[in-house]
C-alpha positions in Angstrom: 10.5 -20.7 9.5 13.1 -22.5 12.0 11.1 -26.3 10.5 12.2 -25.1 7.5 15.4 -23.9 8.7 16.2 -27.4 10.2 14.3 -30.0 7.7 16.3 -28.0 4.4 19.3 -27.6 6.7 19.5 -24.0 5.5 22.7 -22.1 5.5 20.6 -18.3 6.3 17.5 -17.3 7.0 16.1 -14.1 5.7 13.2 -12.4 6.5 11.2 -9.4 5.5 8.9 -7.0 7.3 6.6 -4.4 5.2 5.1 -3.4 8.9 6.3 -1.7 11.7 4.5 -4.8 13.9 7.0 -6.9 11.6 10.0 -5.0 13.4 8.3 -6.4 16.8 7.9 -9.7 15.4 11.6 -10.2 14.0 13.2 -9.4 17.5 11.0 -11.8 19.0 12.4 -14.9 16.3 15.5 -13.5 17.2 15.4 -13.8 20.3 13.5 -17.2 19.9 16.3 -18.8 18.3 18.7 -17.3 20.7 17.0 -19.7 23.0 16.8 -22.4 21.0 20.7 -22.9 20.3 20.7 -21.6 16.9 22.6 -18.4 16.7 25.3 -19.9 14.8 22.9 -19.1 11.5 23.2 -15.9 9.8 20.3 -14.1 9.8 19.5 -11.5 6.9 16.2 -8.8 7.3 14.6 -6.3 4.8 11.6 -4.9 4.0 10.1 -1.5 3.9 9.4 -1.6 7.7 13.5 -2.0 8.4 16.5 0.8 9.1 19.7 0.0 8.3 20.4 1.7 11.6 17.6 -0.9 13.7 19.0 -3.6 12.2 22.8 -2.7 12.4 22.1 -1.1 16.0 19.3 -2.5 17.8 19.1 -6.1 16.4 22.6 -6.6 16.7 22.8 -6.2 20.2 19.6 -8.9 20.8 20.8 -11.6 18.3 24.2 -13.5 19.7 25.0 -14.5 16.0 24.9 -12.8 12.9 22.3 -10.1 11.6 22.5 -8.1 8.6 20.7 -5.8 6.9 19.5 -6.2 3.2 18.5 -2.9 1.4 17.7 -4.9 -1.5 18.1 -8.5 -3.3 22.0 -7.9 -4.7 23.0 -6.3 -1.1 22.0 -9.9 0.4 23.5 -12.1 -2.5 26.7 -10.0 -1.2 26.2 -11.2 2.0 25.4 -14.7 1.2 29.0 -14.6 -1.2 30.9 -13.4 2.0 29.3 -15.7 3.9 30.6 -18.4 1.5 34.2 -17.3 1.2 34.4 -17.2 5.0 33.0 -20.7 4.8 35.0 -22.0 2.1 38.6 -20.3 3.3 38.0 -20.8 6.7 39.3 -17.3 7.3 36.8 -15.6 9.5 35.8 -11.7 10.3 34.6 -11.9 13.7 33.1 -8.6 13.1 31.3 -9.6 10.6 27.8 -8.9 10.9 28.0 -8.3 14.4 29.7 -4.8 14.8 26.9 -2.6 16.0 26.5 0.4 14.4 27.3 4.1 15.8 24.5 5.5 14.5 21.5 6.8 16.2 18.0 5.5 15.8 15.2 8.1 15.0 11.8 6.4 16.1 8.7 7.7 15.2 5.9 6.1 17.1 2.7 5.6 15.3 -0.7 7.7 16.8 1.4 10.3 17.9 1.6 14.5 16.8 4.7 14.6 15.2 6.8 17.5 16.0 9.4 19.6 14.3 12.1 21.9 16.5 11.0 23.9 19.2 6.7 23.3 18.0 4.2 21.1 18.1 1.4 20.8 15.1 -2.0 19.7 15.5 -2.9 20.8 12.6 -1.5 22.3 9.1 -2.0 26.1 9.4 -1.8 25.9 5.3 -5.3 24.1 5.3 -7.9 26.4 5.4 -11.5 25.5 6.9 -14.1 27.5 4.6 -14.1 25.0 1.2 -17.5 24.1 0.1 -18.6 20.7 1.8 -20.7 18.6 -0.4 -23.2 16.6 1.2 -23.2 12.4 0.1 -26.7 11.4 -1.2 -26.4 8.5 1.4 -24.6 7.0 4.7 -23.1 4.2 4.2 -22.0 1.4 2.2 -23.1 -0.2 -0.9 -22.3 -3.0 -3.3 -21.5 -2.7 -7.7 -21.3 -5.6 -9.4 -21.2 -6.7 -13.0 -19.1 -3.8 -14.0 -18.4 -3.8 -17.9 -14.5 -5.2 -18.6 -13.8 -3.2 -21.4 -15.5 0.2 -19.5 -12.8 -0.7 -16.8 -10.0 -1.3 -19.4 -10.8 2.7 -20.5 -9.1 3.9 -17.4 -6.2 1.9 -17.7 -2.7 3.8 -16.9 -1.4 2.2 -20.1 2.4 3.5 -19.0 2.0 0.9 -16.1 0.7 -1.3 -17.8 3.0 -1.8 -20.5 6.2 -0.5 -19.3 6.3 -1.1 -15.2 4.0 -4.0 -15.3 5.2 -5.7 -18.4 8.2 -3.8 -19.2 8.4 -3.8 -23.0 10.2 -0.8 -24.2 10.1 1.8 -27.4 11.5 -0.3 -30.4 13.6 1.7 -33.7 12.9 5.3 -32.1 9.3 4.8 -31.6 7.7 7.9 -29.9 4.9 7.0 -27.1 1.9 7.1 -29.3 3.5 4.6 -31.7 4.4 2.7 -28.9 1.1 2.3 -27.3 -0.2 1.6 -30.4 2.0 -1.3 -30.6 1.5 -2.8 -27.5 -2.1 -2.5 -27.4 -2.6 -5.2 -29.7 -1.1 -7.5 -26.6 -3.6 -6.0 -24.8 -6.5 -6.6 -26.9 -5.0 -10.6 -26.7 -4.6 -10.3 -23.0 -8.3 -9.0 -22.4 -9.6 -11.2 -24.7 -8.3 -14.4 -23.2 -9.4 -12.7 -19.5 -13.0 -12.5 -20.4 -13.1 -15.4 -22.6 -12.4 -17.3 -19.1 -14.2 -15.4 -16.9 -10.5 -14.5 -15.2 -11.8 -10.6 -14.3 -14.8 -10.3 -12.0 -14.7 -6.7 -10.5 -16.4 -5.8 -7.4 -17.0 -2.7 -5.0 -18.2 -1.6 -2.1 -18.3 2.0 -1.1 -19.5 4.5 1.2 -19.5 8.1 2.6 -19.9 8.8 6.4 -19.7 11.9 8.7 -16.4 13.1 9.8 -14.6 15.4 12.0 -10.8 15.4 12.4 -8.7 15.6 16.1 -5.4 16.5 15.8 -4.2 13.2 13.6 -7.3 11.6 14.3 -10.2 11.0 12.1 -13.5 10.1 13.6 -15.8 8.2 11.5 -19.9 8.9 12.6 -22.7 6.0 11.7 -25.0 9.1 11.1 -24.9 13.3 11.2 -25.7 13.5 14.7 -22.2 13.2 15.2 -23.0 10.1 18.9 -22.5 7.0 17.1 -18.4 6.9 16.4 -17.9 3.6 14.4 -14.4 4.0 13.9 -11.1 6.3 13.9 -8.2 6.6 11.4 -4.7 7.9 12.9 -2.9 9.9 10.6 1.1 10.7 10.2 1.9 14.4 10.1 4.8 16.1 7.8 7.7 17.3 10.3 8.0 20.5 8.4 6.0 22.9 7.2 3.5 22.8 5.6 3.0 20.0 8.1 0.4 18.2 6.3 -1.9 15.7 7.2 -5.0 13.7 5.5 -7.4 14.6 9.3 -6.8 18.2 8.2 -8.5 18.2 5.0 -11.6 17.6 7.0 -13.8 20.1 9.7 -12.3 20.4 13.1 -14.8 18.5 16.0 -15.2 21.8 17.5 -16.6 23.4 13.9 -20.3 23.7 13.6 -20.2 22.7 9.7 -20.7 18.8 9.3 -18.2 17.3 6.8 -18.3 14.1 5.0 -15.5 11.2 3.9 -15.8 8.7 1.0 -14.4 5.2 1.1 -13.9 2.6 -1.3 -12.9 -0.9 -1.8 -12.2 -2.5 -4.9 -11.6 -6.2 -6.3 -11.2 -7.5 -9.9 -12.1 -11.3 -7.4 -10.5 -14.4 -6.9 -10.3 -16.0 -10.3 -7.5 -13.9 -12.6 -5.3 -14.5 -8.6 -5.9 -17.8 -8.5 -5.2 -18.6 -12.7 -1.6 -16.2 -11.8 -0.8 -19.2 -9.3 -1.4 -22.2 -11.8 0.4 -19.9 -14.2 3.4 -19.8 -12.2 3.4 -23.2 -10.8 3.6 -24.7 -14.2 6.5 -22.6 -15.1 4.5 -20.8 -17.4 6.3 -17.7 -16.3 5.5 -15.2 -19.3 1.9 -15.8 -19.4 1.5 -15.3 -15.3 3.8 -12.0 -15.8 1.0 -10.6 -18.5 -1.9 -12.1 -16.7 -0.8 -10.7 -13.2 0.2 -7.5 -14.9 -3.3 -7.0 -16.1 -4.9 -7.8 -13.1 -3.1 -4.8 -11.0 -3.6 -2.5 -13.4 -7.2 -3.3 -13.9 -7.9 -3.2 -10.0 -6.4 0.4 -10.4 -8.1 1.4 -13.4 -11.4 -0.2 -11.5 -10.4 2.6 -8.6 -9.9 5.4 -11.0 -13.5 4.5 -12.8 -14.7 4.8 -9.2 -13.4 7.3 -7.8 -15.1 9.5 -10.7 -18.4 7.6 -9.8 -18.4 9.1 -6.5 -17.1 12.7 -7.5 -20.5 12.5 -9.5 -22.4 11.3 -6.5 -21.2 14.2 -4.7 -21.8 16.6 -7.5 -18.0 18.3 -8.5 -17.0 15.6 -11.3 -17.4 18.5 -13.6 -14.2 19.9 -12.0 -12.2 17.1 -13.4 -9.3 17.7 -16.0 -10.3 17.3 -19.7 -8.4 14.2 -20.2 -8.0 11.0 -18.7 -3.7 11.0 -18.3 -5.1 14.4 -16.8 -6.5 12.1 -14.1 -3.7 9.9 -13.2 -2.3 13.1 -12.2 -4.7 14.3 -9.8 -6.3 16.5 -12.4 -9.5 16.9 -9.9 -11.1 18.0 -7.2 -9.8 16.7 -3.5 -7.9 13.2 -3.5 -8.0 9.6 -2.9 -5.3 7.7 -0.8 -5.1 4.2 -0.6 -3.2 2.8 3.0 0.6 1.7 2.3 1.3 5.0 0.6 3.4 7.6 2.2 0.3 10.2 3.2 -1.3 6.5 5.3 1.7 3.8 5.2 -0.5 2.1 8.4 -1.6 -0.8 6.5 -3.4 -2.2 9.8 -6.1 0.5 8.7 -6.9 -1.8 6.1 -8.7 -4.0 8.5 -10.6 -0.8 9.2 -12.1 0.1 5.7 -12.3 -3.9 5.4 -14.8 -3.7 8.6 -16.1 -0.2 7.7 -17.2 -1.1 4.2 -18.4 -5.0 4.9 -16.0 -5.8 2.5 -16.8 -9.9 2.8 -19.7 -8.6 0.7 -17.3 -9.0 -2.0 -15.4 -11.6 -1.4 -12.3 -9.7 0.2 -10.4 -10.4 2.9 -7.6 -8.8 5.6 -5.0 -11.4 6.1 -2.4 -11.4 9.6 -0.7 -9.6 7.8 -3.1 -6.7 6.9 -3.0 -7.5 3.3 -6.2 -7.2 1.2 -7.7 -10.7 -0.4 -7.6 -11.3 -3.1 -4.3 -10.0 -4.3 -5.7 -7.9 -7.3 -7.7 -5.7 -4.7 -7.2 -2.0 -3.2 -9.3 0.6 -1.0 -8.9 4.7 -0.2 -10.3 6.9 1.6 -11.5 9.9 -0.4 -11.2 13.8 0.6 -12.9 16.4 -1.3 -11.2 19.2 0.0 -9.1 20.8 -3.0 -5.4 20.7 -1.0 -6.0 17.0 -0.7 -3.1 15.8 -3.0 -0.7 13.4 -2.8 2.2 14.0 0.0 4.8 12.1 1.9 4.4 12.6 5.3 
C-alpha cells in the first residue's frame, strides 16, 4: 500500500478491516509509516472489524498525523472534501482528525465467557439437554458433484435475487407475484447463458462428526469414542439473557449421551468468478452485476438444497415447513450458521471447516485473509437441536 502511496503520489490512504486481526494489522501500518516519515498523509479506516471509538481513541494516539474513521463511503468523501478545502484555502483545523476521543473502548476478546453484571455464563440455562439426538449414517466427509442447475435454481431466494442482488423494483403498482413473474424471464436469460457456457459448476463437501460442547467451546471427535479431537470451534456468548450460544445446542462433555454436528461447504467453482472479472474489466458493468448476482444467490440456494439433503440423512426433513419461503425463514428443525454472521463472526474458523471438510477436494480455498475461494462459495455448521435459530450474539 505505501508503493502505491508513493508511485500514485496519493493524497489519503484508506483502509478496511472485516477482522478483528485487521485492527492488529492497521496499528502496525500505522505505526510503520510513522517510522517511515510519512505521517503527513491522512489516513481513513473502516470495515466491519472497526469502532468509531478505536479509531477516534486508540489509533489516534499511535498515528502522529491524521486518522479518521469512515462508517461508510459518503462519511469518507466528507473527509476527503475537508481535506480539500483545508488544502485549497490554506486554512487549517489542527484538530482535525487528531482530537482523541472521550469515549471509552468496550473490548471483547475473542475465546473468552462473556459475562453480564455481577455473573458469569457458561452455558444458556434456556437450552435444555433432553432433545432427541439423531445419529449421522456416517463420520466424515464426502464429495457431490454434477448437481443439476435448474434443481439448484428451485431454491433460489428470488427476493435476493432480484431486488438486493439486482435491485429492480415493482413497476405501475405491481404486487410481488406479478413482479416475480416479471423478472423471472431475466432469469430464465441469465441461467440460460450460465449453462450454455458452463459458467456454474456446483460442488460440496460435507460431513457429520461427534461433538461435545465446553463452555464456548466446541470439540470436534474423528470417531464416537470421543480420544481423537481433530478440531475445536470457539463460540461468542449473548451478554444477556437468554445468553445464547451455538456450543450449547450441543451435549455437555460431562453428558453420557453422544451428540453429533453437520458441516458443509459449498461452491458454484471457479468459472461464473472468473467470467464476473472479464465482465468488469471490459466495462461491461451490467452484465457482471447480473452474472455476479446469480452466482451468490445460486451458492446460497446450493446451501439451502443441502442443507435439506442432510436433514434427510439424519431422518427429521419431514419436520420442515410446507413451503420453500417457509425455509428461508428457518421453517425447520435445528439451524445452520455460516462463519461472518453475528451467532460465529470468527471468519478465521473458515480455515477450520476448510481443513475439516478437505475442502481442496473442490477446488476451494482460505485466503490470508480467511476468505473462502472461489468468491461464489460458503460453509455452516449445522445444529439439530430445535432452539438453534438465528441470534446475534
Amino acid at each position: 500500500m505505501l508503493t502505491a502511496v508513493e508511485e500514485h503520489h496519493a493524497d489519503a490512504l484508506g483502509m478496511s478491516g472485516l477482522l478483528v486481526k485487521s485492527t492488529l494489522i492497521m496499528r502496525e501500518n500505522l505505526e510503520l509509516m510513522n517510522e517511515r516519515g510519512m505521517s503527513n498523509l491522512p489516513v481513513l479506516l473502516g470495515g466491519a472489524a472497526l469502532t468509531r471509538t478505536y479509531v477516534e481513541r486508540d489509533l489516534r494516539e499511535v498515528y502522529e498525523g491524521r486518522v479518521f474513521y469512515g462508517k461508510d463511503a459518503f462519511e469518507g468523501l466528507r473527509v476527503l472534501d475537508r481535506l480539500g478545502e483545508i488544502v485549497k484555502t490554506g486554512e487549517d483545523d489542527p484538530n482535525f482528525g487528531r482530537q482523541i476521543s472521550e469515549r471509552k473502548v468496550h473490548r471483547r476478546m475473542p475465546g473468552t465467557v462473556n459475562d453480564a453484571p455481577g455473573e458469569l455464563q457458561t452455558r444458556s440455562p434456556d437450552v435444555d439437554q433432553d432433545n432427541p439426538i439423531f445419529a449421522p449414517p456416517f463420520f466424515g466427509s464426502r464429495v457431490a458433484k454434477g448437481m443439476s442447475i435448474d434443481e439448484i435454481s428451485d431454491y433460489l431466494n428470488l427476493t435476493a435475487l432480484f431486488r438486493n442482488q439486482w435491485g429492480f423494483r415493482p413497476e405501475n403498482g405491481e404486487d410481488d407475484p406479478a413482479f416475480k413473474e416479471r423478472v423471472s424471464a431475466t432469469l430464465r436469460e441469465q441461467l440460460g447463458i450460465a449453462k450454455e457456457e458452463d459458467l456454474l459448476v456446483p460442488q460440496v463437501v460435507w460431513g457429520h462428526y461427534p461433538v461435545a460442547s465446553v463452555g464456548n467451546d466446541l470439540l470436534i471427535y474423528r470417531d464416537d469414542d470421543r480420544k481423537g479431537e481433530l478440531t475445536r470451534f470457539t463460540f461468542p456468548r449473548q451478554r444477556q439473557a437468554p445468553f445464547y450460544c451455538i456450543a450449547d445446542f450441543f451435549r455437555s462433555f460431562d453428558n453420557p449421551e453422544h451428540d453429533y454436528a453437520s458441516f458443509m461447504l459449498v461452491t458454484m467453482g471457479a468459472k461464473v468468478s472468473e467470467r464476473c472479472a472479464q465482465l468488469f474489466a471490459s466495462d461491461r458493468y451490467t452484465d457482471y452485476l447480473m452474472l455476479h448476482g446469480l452466482g451468490v444467490e445460486m451458492a446460497e440456494a446450493l446451501a439451502e438444497m443441502w442443507h435439506k439433503r442432510i436433514r434427510e440423512e439424519l431422518g427429521f426433513a419431514e419436520q420442515d415447513g410446507p413451503t420453500l419461503t417457509g425455509l428461508f425463514r428457518q421453517q425447520y428443525r435445528g439451524g445452520r450458521y455460516s462463519w461472518g454472521y453475528p451467532a460465529c463472526p470468527d471468519l478465521t474458523d473458515n480455515a477450520k471447516v476448510a481443513a475439516l471438510l478437505d475442502a481442496s477436494r473442490i477446488g476451494v480455498s482460505v485466503s490470508e485473509g480467511f476468505q473462502l475461494h472461489p468468491e461464489q462459495t460458503t460453509d455452516a455448521i449445522i445444529c439439530h437441536h430445535p432452539m438453534a435459530k438465528y441470534f446475534v450474539a
